[in-house]
C-alpha positions in Angstrom: 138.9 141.1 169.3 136.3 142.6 167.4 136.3 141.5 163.6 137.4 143.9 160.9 134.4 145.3 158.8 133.8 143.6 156.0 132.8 145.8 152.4 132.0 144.8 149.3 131.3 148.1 147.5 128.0 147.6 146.6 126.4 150.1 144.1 122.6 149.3 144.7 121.1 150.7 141.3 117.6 148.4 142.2 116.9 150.7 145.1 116.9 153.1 142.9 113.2 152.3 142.0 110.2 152.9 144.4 110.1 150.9 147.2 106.9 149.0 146.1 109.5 147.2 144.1 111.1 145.4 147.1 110.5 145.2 150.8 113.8 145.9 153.0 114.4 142.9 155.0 117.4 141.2 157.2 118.1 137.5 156.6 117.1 135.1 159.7 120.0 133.8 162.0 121.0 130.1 161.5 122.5 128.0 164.5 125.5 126.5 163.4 126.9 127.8 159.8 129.6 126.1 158.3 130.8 126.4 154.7 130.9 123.5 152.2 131.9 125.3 149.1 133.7 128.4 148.6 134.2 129.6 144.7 137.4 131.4 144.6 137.6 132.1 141.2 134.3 133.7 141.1 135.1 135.6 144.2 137.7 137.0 142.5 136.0 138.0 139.1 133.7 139.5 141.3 136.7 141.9 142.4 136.2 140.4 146.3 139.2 139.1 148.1 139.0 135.2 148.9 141.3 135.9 151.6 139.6 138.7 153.1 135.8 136.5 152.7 137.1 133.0 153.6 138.0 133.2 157.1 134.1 134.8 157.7 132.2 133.3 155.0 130.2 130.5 157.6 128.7 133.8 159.0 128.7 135.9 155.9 127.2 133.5 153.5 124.6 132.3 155.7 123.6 135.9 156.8 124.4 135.9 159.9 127.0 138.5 159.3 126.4 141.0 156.6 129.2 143.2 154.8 128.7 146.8 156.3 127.1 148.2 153.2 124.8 145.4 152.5 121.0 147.1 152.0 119.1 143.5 152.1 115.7 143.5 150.2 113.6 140.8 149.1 111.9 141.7 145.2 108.2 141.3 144.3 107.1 139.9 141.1 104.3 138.4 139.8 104.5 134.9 136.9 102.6 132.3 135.2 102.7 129.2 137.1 102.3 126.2 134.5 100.3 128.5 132.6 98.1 130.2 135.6 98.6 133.5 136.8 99.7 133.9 140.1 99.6 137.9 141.0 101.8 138.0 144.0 105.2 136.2 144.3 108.5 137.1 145.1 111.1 136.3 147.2 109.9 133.9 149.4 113.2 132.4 150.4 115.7 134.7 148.9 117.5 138.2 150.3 119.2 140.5 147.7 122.0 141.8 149.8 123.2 143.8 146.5 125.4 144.5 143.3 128.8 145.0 142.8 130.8 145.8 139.5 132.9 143.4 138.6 136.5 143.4 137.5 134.9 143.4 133.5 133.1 146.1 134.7 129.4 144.3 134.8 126.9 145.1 137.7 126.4 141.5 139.3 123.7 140.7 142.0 124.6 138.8 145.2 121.7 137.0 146.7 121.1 134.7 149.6 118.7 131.9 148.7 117.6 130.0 151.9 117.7 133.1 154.4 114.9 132.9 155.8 111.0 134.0 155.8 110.1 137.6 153.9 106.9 139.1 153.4 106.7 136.9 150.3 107.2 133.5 151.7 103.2 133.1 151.8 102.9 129.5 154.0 106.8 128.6 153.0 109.3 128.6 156.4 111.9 130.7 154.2 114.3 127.9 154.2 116.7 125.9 151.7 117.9 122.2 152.2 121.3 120.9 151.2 120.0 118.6 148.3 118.5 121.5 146.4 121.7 123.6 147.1 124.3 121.7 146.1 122.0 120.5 143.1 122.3 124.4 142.0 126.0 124.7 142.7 126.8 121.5 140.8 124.4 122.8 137.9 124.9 126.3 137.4 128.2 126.1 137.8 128.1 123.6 134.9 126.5 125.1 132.9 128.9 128.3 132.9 131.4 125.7 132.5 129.4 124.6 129.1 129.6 128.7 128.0 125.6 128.8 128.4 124.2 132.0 130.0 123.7 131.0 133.6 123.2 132.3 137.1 126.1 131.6 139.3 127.3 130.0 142.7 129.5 131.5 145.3 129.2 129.6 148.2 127.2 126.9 149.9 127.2 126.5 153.7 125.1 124.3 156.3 123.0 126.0 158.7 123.1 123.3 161.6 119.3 123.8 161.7 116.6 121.0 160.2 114.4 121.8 157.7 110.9 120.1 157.5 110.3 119.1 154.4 108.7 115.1 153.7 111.0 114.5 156.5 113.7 116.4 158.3 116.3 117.4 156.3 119.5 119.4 157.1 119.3 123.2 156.1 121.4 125.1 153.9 122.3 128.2 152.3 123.5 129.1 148.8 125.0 132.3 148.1 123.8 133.3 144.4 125.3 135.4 141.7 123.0 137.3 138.4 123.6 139.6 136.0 120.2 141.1 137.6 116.7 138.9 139.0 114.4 140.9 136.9 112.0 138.3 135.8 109.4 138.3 133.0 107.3 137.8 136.4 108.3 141.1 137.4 107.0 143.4 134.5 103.9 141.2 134.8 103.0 141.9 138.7 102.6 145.7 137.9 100.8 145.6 134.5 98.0 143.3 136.3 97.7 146.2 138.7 97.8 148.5 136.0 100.7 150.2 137.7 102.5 151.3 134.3 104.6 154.0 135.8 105.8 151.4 137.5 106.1 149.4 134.5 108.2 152.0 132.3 110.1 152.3 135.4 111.4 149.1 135.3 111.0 149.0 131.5 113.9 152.1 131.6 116.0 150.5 134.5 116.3 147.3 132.5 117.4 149.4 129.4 120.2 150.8 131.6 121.3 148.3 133.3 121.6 145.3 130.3 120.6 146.7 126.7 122.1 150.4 127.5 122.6 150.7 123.3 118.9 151.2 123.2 118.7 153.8 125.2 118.5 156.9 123.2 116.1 154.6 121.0 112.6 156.5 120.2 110.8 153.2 120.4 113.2 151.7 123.2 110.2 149.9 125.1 109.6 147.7 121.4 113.5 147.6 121.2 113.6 145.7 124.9 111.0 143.7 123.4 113.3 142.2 120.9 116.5 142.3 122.6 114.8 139.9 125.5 113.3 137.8 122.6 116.7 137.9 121.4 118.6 136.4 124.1 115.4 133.9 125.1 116.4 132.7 121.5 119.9 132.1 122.2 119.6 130.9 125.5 117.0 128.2 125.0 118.6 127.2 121.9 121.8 126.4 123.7 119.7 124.5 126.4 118.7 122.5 123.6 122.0 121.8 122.0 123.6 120.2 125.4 120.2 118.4 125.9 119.0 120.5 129.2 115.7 120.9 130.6 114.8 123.4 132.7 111.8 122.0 134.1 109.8 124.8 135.6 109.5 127.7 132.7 107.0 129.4 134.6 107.3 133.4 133.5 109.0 134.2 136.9 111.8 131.4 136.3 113.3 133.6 133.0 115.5 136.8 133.7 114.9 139.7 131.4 119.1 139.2 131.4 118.9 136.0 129.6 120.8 133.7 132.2 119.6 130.4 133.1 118.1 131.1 136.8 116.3 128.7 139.4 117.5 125.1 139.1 115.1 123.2 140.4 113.6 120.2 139.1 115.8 120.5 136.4 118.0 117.9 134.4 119.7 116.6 131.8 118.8 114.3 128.5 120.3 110.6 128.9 118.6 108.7 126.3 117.1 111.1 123.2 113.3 111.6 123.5 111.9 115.4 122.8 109.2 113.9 125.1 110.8 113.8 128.4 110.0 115.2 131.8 112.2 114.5 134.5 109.9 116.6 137.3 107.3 115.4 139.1 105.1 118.2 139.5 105.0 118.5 135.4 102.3 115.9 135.3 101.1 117.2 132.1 104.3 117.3 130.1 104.0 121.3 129.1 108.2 121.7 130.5 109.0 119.2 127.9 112.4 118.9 126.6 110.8 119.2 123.0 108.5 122.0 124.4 111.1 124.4 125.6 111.1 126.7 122.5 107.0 127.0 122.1 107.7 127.9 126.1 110.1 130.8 126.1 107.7 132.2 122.9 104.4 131.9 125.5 106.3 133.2 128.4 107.9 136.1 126.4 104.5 137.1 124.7 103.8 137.8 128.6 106.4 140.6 128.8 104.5 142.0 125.6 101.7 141.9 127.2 103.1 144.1 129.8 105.2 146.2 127.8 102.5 147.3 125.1 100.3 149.9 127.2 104.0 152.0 127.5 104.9 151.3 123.8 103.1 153.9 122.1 99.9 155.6 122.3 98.0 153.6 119.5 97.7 150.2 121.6 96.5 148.5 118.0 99.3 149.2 116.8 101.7 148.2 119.5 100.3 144.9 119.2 100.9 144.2 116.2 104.5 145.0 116.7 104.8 143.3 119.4 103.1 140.4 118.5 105.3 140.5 115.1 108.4 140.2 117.2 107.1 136.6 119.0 105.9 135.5 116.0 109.5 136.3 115.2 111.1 133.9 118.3 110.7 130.4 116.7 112.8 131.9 113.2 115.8 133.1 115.8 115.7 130.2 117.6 116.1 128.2 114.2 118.9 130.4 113.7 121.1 129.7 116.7 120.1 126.0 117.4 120.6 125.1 113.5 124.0 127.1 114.0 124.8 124.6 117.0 123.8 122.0 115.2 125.8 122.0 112.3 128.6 122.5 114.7 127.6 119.6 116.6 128.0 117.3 113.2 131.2 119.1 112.0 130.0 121.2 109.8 131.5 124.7 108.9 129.6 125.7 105.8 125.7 125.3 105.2 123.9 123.5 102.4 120.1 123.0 101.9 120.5 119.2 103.2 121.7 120.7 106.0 118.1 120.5 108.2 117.1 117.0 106.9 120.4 115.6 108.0 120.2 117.0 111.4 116.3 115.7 112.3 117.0 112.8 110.2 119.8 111.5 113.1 117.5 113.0 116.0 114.8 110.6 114.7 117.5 107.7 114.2 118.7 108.4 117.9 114.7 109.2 119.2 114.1 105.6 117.8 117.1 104.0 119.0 117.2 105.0 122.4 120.8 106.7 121.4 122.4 109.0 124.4 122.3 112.1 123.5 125.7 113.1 124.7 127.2 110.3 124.1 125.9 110.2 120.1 127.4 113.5 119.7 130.8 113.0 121.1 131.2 109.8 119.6 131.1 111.8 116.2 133.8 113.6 116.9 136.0 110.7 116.6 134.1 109.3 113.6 133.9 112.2 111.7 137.8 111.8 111.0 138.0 108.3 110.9 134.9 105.6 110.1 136.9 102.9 111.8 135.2 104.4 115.0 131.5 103.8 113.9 131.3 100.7 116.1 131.2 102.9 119.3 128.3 104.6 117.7 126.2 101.3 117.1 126.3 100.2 119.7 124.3 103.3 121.5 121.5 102.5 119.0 118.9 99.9 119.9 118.3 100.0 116.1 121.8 100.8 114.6 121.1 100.1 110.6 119.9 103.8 111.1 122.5 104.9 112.2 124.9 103.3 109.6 122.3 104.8 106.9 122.3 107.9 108.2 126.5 107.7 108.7 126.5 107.4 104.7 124.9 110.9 104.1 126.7 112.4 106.5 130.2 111.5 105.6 128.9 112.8 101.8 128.5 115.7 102.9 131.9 116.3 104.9 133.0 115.7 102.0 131.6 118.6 100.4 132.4 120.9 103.4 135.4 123.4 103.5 136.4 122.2 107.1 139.8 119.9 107.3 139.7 117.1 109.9 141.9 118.7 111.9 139.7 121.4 112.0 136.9 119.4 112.1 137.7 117.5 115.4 138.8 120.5 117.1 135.1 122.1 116.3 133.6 118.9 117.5 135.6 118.8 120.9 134.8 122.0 121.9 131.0 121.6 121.2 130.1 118.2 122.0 130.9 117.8 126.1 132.6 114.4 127.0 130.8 115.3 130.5 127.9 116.8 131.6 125.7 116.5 135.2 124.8 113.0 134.5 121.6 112.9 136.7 122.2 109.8 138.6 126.0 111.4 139.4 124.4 114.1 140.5 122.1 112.4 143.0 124.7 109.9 143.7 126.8 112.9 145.0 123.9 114.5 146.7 123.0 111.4 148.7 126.8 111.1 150.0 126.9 114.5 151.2 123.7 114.5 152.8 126.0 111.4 154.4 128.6 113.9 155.5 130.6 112.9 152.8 131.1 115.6 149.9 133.9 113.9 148.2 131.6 112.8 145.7 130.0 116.5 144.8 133.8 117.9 145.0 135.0 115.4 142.0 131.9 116.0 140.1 132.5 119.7 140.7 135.7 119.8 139.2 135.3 117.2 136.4 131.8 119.7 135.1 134.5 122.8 135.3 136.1 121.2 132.5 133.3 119.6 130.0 135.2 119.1 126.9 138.9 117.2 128.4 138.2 113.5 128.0 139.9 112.7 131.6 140.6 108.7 131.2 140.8 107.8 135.1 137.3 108.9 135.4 135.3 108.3 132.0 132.6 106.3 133.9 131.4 109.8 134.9 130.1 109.9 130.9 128.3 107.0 130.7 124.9 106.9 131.0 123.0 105.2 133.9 121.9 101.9 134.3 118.5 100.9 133.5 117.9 100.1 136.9 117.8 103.8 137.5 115.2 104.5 135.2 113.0 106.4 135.1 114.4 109.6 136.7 112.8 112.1 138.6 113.5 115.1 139.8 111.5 117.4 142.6 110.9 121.0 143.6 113.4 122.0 146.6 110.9 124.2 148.3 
């Protein structure tokens, strides 16, 4: 019996654009899907049936069956590549089968990533292994979880084919969900071809597809400018505040949306250093937890780059409006992370102190080897009742810091217009009890690769819920042993 069509109502605005934008593709047919993960709730908010999608998705999520109204199309764009221009990239792994409206009434990409070669692949195979997939599913999904901006993950599924990489892996395919993948990257492969109709092309479809306020705006191409800057501001501030590092910021790894996109050799802070690198292809250090805000302001003075020529006629003075709005970036991020921060501490008022406080205990913690995560939700208890400082020291190699530092701090709570209650209730919902502890992550990557995801499906559901202290498994929020140091992460292509 012949399967009922499957539709998911796209509304393809992208296609919209010339085709040099994209190239119209069809993803590759695996051997043997089967699905691993299937995210229900996210099928839903994306106004698809989990009913309907389940009893297909090995064949729809791997490609191998497409929804009847699917237009597939792989997108060009250019980036910066650890600070060296690259002029042709794309999607080299990755099929845009198209955009839906959501039930909030938000246009949503669906992409495959893993489907196979496209004119972009350049000496790639196309192909995704289960590591890297699940390590995006565990960690995008987190970080929604965490209420950063974030790319999403609908399903995962195996391909029952081997992928080649340092030794034969099993393939897989993620199914991926954006607000849009319009990269910096993107604006930046037509202005190097000097293609600026195509440029205030995208320049307008951006404007009317995630800032349409600025529309009607005379000087809407400086306006994008700032509203991009705005949300790189906001989103690498809150990277900061959970202690995340992205670990490839090249300039076609940020979305002109603002989500978090393209977890790769990405990770999470155990012990406090604004030095650390978990990748191993950052030889160099410039991914840096410590560097990400000096990163997004380079990478963003990219798209101004790009954007000036279509500003206004008077390139001089285009510049210097655009170049006034990066010099801007480091003042916004300030802004939001300082915000965070005085959250993070229990604070809901602001005083002058305020800033010494903070890097005052980020040095105490950078010089103690303190957790980060740990340090932070350790206050919340503290902050209501000293008899809890013992569970602090002891994270510090050097805790006489710490108990200086403690004596400031509870001063100036005391001057603050929050009330414990209050207080703790702040803290809790700022400070995660749990987040992708690296060597849980791999520990649950390595047992599915086992045929075993019982380990990625706890992890799963304990990172939906961050902030619940969940007693049965609180070894999931300890750091890892120093036998597991240091930690690396690598590139999944």
């Amino acid at each position: 019996m012949t399967s009922p069509p499957i539709i998911f109502h796209f509304h393809n605005s992208y296609q919209t654009l010339p085709e040099r934008f994209y190239t119209r593709v069809v993803p590759v047919p695996v051997a043997d899907p089967r699905l691993i993960v299937f995210n229900h709730a996210l099928a839903d908010e994306l106004g698809l049936d989990p009913a309907i999608l389940e009893p297909s998705a090995p064949d729809l999520f791997s490609g191998n069956r497409l929804p009847t109204d699917a237009a597939p199309i792989a997108m060009v764009y250019a980036g910066h590549q650890f600070g060296h221009f690259v002029p042709r990239l794309g999607d080299g792994r990755a099929i845009l089968l198209g955009e839906v409206i959501d039930r909030n009434g938000k246009r949503r990409d669906i992409q495959l990533k893993g489907s196979g070669k496209t004119p972009y692949s350049r000496q790639g195979d196309g192909r995704a292994w289960l590591g890297p997939v699940l390590r995006e599913y565990l960690l995008s999904e987190a970080m929604h979880a965490l209420g950063i901006p974030t790319t999403r993950a609908l399903a995962a599924v195996t391909t029952g084919e081997i992928v080649r990489r340092e030794q034969p892996l099993p393939g897989a395919i993620l199914t991926r969900v954006a607000a849009s993948h319009i990269r910096i990257g993107t604006f930046e492969y037509f202005a190097a071809r000097g293609d600026y109709h195509a440029v205030q092309a995208l320049a307008d479809h951006v404007l009317a597809r995630h800032f349409p306020d600025l529309v009607p705006e005379h000087d809407r191409y400086w306006a994008l400018l700032q509203a991009v800057t705005e949300r790189q501001a906001y989103l690498v501030a809150r990277w900061m505040l959970v202690g995340f590092i992205h670990g490839v910021m090249n300039t076609d790894n940020m979305t002109v949306s603002g989500e978090t996109i393209d977890y790769g050799p990405c990770a999470f802070l155990d012990a406090y250093d604004p030095a650390t690198v978990f990748s191993s292809i950052d030889t160099w250090g410039r991914y840096a937890f410590g560097k990400q805000p000096d990163i997004a302001a380079w990478n963003l003075a990219r798209l101004a780059g790009a954007l000036i020529p279509i500003m206004e006629p008077d390139n001089q003075n285009a510049r210097e409006r655009a170049s006034a709005v990066i010099h801007g970036f480091p003042a916004r991020f300030t802004q939001y992370w300082l915000e965070g921060m005085r959250r993070k501490i229990g604070l809901g008022s602001c005083a002058e102190e305020d800033v010494a406080l903070i890097q005052d205990l980020l040095a105490a913690m950078q010089a103690g080897a303190a957790d980060f995560t740990l340090t932070f939700r350790r206050l919340c208890a503290a902050s209501v009742n000293a008899g809890t400082d013992e569970t602090l020291r002891v994270l510090f190699t050097q805790p006489a810091a710490f108990d200086a530092w403690a004596v400031r701090w509870r001063a100036r709570l005391q001057q603050d217009t929050l009330s414990d209650a209050e207080r703790l209730a702040s803290m809790r919902a700022t400070n995660p009890a749990y987040i992708p502890r690296n060597h849980r992550v791999e520990a649950a990557l390595e047992a599915a690769l086992q045929g075993d995801t019982g380990p990625f499906e706890t992890l799963l559901a304990l990172l939906r819920h961050p902030w619940d202290d969940r007693p049965a498994l609180a070894e999931y929020a300890d750091p890892p042993p120093p036998s597991q140091w240091p930690f690396q992460t690598f590139c999944g292509t």
